[in-house]
C-alpha positions in Angstrom: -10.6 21.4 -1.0 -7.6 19.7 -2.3 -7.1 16.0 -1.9 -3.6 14.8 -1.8 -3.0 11.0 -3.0 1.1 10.1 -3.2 0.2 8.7 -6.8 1.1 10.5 -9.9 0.5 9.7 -13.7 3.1 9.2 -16.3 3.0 7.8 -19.7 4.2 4.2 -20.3 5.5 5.7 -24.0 7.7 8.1 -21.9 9.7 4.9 -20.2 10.6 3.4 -23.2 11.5 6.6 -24.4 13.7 6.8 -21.7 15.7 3.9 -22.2 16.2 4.2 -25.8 17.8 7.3 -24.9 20.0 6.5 -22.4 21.0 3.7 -24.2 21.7 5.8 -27.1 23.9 7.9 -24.9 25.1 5.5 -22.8 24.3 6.6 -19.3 22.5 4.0 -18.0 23.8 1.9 -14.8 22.5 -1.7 -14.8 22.4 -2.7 -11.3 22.4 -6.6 -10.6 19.3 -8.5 -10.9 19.7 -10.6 -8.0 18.8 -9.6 -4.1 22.3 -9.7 -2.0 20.5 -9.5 1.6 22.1 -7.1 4.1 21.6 -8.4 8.0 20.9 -6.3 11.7 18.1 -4.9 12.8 17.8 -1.1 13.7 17.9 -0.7 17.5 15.2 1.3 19.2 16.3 4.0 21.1 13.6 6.6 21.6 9.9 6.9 21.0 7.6 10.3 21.0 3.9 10.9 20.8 1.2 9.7 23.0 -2.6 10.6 23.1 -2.3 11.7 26.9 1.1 13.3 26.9 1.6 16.6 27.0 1.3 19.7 24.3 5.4 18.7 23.1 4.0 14.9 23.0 0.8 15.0 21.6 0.9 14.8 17.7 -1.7 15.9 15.4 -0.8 15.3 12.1 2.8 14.4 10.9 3.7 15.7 7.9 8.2 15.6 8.1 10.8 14.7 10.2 14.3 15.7 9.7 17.6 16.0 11.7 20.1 18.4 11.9 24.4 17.7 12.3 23.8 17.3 16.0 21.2 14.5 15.6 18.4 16.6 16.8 15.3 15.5 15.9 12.8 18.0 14.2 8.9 16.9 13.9 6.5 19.2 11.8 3.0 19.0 12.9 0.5 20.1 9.9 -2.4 20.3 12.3 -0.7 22.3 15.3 1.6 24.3 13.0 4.5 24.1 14.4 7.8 22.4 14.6 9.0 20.4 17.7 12.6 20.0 18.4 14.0 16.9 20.5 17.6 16.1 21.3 19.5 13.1 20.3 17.9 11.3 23.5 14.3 12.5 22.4 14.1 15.2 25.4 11.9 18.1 24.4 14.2 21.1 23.7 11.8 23.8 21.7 8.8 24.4 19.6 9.7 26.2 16.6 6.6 28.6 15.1 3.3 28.5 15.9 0.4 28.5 13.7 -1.3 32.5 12.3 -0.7 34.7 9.9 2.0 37.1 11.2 6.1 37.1 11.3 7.0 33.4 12.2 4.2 31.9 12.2 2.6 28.8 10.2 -0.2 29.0 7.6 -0.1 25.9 6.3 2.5 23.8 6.6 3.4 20.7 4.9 7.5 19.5 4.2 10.3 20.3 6.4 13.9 20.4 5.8 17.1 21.3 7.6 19.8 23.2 6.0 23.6 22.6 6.3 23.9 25.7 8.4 21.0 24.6 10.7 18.4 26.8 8.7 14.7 25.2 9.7 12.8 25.3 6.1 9.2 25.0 6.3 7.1 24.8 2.8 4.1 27.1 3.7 1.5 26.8 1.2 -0.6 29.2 2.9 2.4 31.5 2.2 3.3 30.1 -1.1 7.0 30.0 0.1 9.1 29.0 2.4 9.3 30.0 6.3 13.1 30.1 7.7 14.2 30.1 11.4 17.5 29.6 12.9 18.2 26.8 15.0 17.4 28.6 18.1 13.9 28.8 16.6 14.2 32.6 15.7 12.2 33.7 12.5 14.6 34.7 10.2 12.5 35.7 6.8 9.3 34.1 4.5 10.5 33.4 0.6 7.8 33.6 -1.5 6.7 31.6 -4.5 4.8 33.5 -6.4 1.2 32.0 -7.4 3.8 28.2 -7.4 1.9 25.5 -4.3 5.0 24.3 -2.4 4.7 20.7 -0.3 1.5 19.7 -3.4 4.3 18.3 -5.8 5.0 14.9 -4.0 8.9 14.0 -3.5 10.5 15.8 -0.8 11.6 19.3 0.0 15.5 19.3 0.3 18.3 21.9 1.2 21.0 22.3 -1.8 24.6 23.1 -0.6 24.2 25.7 -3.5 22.0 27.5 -0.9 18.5 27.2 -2.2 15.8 24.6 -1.6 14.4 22.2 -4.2 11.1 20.5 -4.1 8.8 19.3 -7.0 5.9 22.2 -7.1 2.6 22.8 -8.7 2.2 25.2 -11.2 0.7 28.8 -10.8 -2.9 28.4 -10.2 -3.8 32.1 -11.8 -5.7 34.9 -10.5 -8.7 34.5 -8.8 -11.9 35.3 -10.8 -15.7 34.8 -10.6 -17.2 31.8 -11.6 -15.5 28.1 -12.1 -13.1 27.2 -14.3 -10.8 23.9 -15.2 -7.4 23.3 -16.5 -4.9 20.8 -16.8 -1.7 20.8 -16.2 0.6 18.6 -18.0 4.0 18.9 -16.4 5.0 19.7 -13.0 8.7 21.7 -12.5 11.3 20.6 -10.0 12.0 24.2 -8.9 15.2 25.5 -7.1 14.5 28.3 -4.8 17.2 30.6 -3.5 16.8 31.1 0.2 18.1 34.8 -0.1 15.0 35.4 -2.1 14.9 35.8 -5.9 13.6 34.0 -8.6 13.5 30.2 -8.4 15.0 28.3 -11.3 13.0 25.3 -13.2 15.6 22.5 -13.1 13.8 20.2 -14.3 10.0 18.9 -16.2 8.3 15.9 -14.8 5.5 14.8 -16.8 2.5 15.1 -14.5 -1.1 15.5 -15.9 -3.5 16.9 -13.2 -6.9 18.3 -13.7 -7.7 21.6 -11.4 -10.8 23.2 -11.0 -11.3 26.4 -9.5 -14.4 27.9 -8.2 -15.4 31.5 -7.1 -18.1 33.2 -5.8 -17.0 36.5 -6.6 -15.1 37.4 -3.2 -11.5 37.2 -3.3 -11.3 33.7 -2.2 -11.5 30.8 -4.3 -12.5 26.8 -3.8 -9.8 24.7 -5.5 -10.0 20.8 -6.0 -7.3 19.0 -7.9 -8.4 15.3 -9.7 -5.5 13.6 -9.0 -4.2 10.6 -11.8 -5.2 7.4 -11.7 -4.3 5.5 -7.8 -1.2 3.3 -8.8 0.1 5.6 -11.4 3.9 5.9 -10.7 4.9 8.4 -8.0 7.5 11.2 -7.7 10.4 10.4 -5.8 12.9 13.0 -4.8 16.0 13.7 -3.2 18.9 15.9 -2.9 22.4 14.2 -2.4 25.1 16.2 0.1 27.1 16.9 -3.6 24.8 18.8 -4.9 23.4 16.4 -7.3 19.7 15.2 -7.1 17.9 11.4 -7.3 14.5 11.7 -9.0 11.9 9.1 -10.4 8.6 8.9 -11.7 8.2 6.3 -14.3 6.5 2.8 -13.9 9.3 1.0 -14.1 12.9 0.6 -11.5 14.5 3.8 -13.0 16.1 6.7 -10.7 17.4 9.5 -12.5 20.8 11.5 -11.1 20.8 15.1 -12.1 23.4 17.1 -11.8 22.7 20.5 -9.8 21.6 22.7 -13.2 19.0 19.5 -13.8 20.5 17.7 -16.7 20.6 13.9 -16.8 24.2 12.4 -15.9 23.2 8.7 -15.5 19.8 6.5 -15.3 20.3 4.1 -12.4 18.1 0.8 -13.6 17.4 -3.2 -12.3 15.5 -5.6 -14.6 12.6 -5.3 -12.1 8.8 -6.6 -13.8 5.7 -4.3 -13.2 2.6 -6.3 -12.3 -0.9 -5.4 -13.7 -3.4 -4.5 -11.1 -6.1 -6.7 -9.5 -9.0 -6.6 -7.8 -7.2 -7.0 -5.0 -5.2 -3.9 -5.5 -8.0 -2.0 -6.4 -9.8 -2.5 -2.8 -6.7 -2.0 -0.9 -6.1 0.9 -2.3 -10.0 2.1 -1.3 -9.7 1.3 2.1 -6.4 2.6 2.1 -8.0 5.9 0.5 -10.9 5.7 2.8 -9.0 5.3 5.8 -6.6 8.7 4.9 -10.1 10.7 3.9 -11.7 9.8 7.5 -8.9 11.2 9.7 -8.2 14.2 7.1 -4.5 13.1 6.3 -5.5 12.8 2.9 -7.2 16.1 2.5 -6.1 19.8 2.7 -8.3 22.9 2.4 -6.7 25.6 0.9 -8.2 29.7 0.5 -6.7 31.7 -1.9 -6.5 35.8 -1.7 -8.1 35.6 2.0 -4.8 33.8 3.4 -4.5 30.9 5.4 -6.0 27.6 5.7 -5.5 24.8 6.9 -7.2 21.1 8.0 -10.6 20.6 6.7 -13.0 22.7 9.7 -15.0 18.8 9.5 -15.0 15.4 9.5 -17.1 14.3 6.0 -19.8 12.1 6.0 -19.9 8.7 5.5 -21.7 9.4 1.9 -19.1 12.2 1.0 -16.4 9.4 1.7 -18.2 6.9 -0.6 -18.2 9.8 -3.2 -14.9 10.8 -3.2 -13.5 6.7 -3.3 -16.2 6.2 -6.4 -14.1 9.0 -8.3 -10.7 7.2 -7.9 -9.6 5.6 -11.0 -6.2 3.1 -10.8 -3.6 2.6 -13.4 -3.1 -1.2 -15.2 0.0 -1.4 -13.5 1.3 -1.6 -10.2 4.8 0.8 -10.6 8.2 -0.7 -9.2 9.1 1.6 -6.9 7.0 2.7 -3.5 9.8 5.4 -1.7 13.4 7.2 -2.1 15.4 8.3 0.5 19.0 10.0 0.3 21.0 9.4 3.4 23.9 12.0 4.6 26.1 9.4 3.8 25.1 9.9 -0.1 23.8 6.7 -0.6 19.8 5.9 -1.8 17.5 4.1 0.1 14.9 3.0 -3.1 12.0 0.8 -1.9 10.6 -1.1 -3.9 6.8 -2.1 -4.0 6.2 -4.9 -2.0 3.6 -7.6 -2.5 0.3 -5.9 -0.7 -0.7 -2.5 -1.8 0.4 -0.1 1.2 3.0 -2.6 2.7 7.2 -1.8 2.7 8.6 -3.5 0.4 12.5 -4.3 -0.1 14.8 -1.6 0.2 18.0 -1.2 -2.4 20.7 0.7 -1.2 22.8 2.5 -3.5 25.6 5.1 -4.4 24.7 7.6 -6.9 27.3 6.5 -8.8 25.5 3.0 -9.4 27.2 1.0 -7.1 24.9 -1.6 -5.4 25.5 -1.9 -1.5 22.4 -4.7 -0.8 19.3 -5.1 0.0 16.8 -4.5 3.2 13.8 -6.7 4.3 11.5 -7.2 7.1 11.4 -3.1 7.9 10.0 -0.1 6.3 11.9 3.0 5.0 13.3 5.8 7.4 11.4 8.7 7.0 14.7 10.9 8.0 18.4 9.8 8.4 20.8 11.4 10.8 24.5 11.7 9.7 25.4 9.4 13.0 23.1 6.4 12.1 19.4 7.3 13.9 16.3 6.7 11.6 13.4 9.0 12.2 9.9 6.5 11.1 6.5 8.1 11.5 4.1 5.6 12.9 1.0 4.6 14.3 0.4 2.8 17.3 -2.2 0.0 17.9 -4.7 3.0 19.1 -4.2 4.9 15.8 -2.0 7.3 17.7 0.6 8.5 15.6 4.4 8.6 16.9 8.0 9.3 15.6 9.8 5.9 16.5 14.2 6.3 16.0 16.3 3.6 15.9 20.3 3.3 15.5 20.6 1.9 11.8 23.4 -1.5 11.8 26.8 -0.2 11.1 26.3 -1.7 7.7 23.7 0.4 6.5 25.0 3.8 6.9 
């Protein structure tokens, strides 16, 4: 069983090591310290997913949205394994793969991305690659990874105009062999695959300590469990901009790196933004935030190695296995900066930062990659996918805990 928390660790050392760096080199961007509020509110213009709806209605478990030139909305389902395809007016058009083992079909889903030629990438960690398809839903090919855990790495899985997909990724987990054993890994690689197969290129190290333990009975299939860092610890953020160059962050403080598409360093975007140390408060947010994802299995994957597939956990745990798993969770000192990146077509960042409550939006930045500070968002949480045209895809929950994919028509201003 693998539990998945959006939280990763960093070393505190390794930001100040970062800016005396940068400074050194001078490639930091010092974006201005004060807020300059952008106005509108995003429209609403369609809504999908309902408990009594039918099959192309009825969502299991989002895991990505994405859109493609044409505004069509694409929803992956990690539960149903499969993708579902909605035109710009959020009429059902197709279902893209289905889940199983054979040609075109989903193990075990988990990140979606569309690439600039249409190309429908699916991470498959049951494949330990990516699944392709053309736009017309037609299985083109599986890329493998091999023994790397694509859609475990945090950050999101993007196209590069270089032809490839980029995604942070866990490490090779080894061969399966009898008995239990534990490692850590220290860093995690941001790794460029080619989509025409071949061997995927580590771009870039992100420091990212993780304790995995497997266990084997023998068989060829093996039980793994990953301990994630502390809650709070800062996470990965991730995206690739339509040059070619990529946004990445994962220190505690507001710092989003631009690499350039070999994965060098070309500028540190930065605001004077204070941490905050973490409170009680935090800390039982964060458990019933935690408890809440364990209960409806968002927060948990279970994964077989050597026998293929897997997929959801087969049950619901128990009330005492809940209270287990939330008495393991540590939490960092500090609460990090910033909660979510986004890259829109347009180029620019959408950075959230962390707002007040543990788990609530918090204000959104938008920038160029170049450094140049456009404003700032409040009162709405960050898109989930942005459309070239102006739509925002956001995955949500209704008041019945039935999850949706609202899009709205950003203000002219934002795009």
């Amino acid at each position: 069983m693998i539990h998945i928390k959006p939280t990763f660790a960093v070393p505190l050392l390794a930001a100040a090591l970062l800016s005396v760096d940068a400074a050194a080199q001078g490639r930091i961007v010092r974006l201005p310290e004060r807020d300059r509020p952008l106005t509108g509110t995003p429209a609403p213009v369609y809504s999908i997913g309902r408990a009594d709806g039918a099959a192309h209605e009825a969502f299991g478990i989002v895991a990505g949205v994405a859109f493609d030139a044409s505004d069509n909305l694409y929803v992956l389902d990690r539960q149903s394994a499969h993708v579902l395809v909605y035109d710009r007016a959020g009429r059902f058009v197709r279902q893209i793969g289905k889940k199983g083992e054979g040609p075109g079909e989903l193990m075990m889903p988990l990140q979606l991305a569309i690439g600039g030629d249409g190309t429908v990438i699916v991470s498959d960690l049951g494949r330990r690659g990516y699944s392709l398809f053309r736009p017309d839903g037609t299985f083109l090919r599986n890329v493998v990874m091999e023994g790397y855990m694509p859609g475990l790495g945090g950050g999101a899985l993007g196209w590069h105009p270089r032809g490839g997909a980029v995604a942070p990724v866990r490490e090779p987990m080894g061969p399966p062999r009898p008995g239990s054993s534990t490692t850590t890994q220290n860093v995690m690689p941001l790794l460029y695959q080619p989509l025409a197969g071949g061997e995927p290129t580590r771009l870039y190290e992100i420091p990212q300590p993780i304790r995995v333990e497997q266990q084997s009975s023998g068989s060829n299939q093996v039980q793994v469990r990953m301990s994630p860092p502390p809650m709070f610890s800062p996470p990965v953020l991730f995206g690739v901009i339509p040059s070619g160059q990529m946004a990445l962050s994962f220190t505690t403080g507001y710092t989003v790196r631009i690499l350039d598409a070999s994965g060098q360093t070309v500028r540190y975007l930065q605001r004077p933004m204070r941490t905050r140390l973490t409170t009680e408060a935090d800390r039982e947010r964060g458990r019933e935030l935690q408890r809440e994802g364990i209960a409806s299995g968002r927060n948990a994957i279970r994964v077989q190695i050597g026998g293929g597939g897997g997929g959801p956990a087969p049950r619901e745990p128990s009330r005492q296995e809940i209270e287990r798993r939330l008495g393991e969770i540590g939490f960092a000192d500090t609460i990090p900066a910033l909660r979510g990146l986004r890259v829109a077509p347009s180029g620019k960042l959408w950075v959230e930062r962390t707002g007040r409550v543990v788990g609530e939006p918090g204000p959104i930045d938008l920038v160029t990659p170049e450094g140049q500070y456009l404003g700032t968002i409040t009162g709405t949480t960050l898109p989930d996918a942005i459309s070239r045209n102006g739509l925002a895809a956001y995955i949500e929950r209704d008041d019945d805990d039935v999850e949706r994919v609202v899009v709205r028509r950003l203000p002219e201003g934002w795009r």
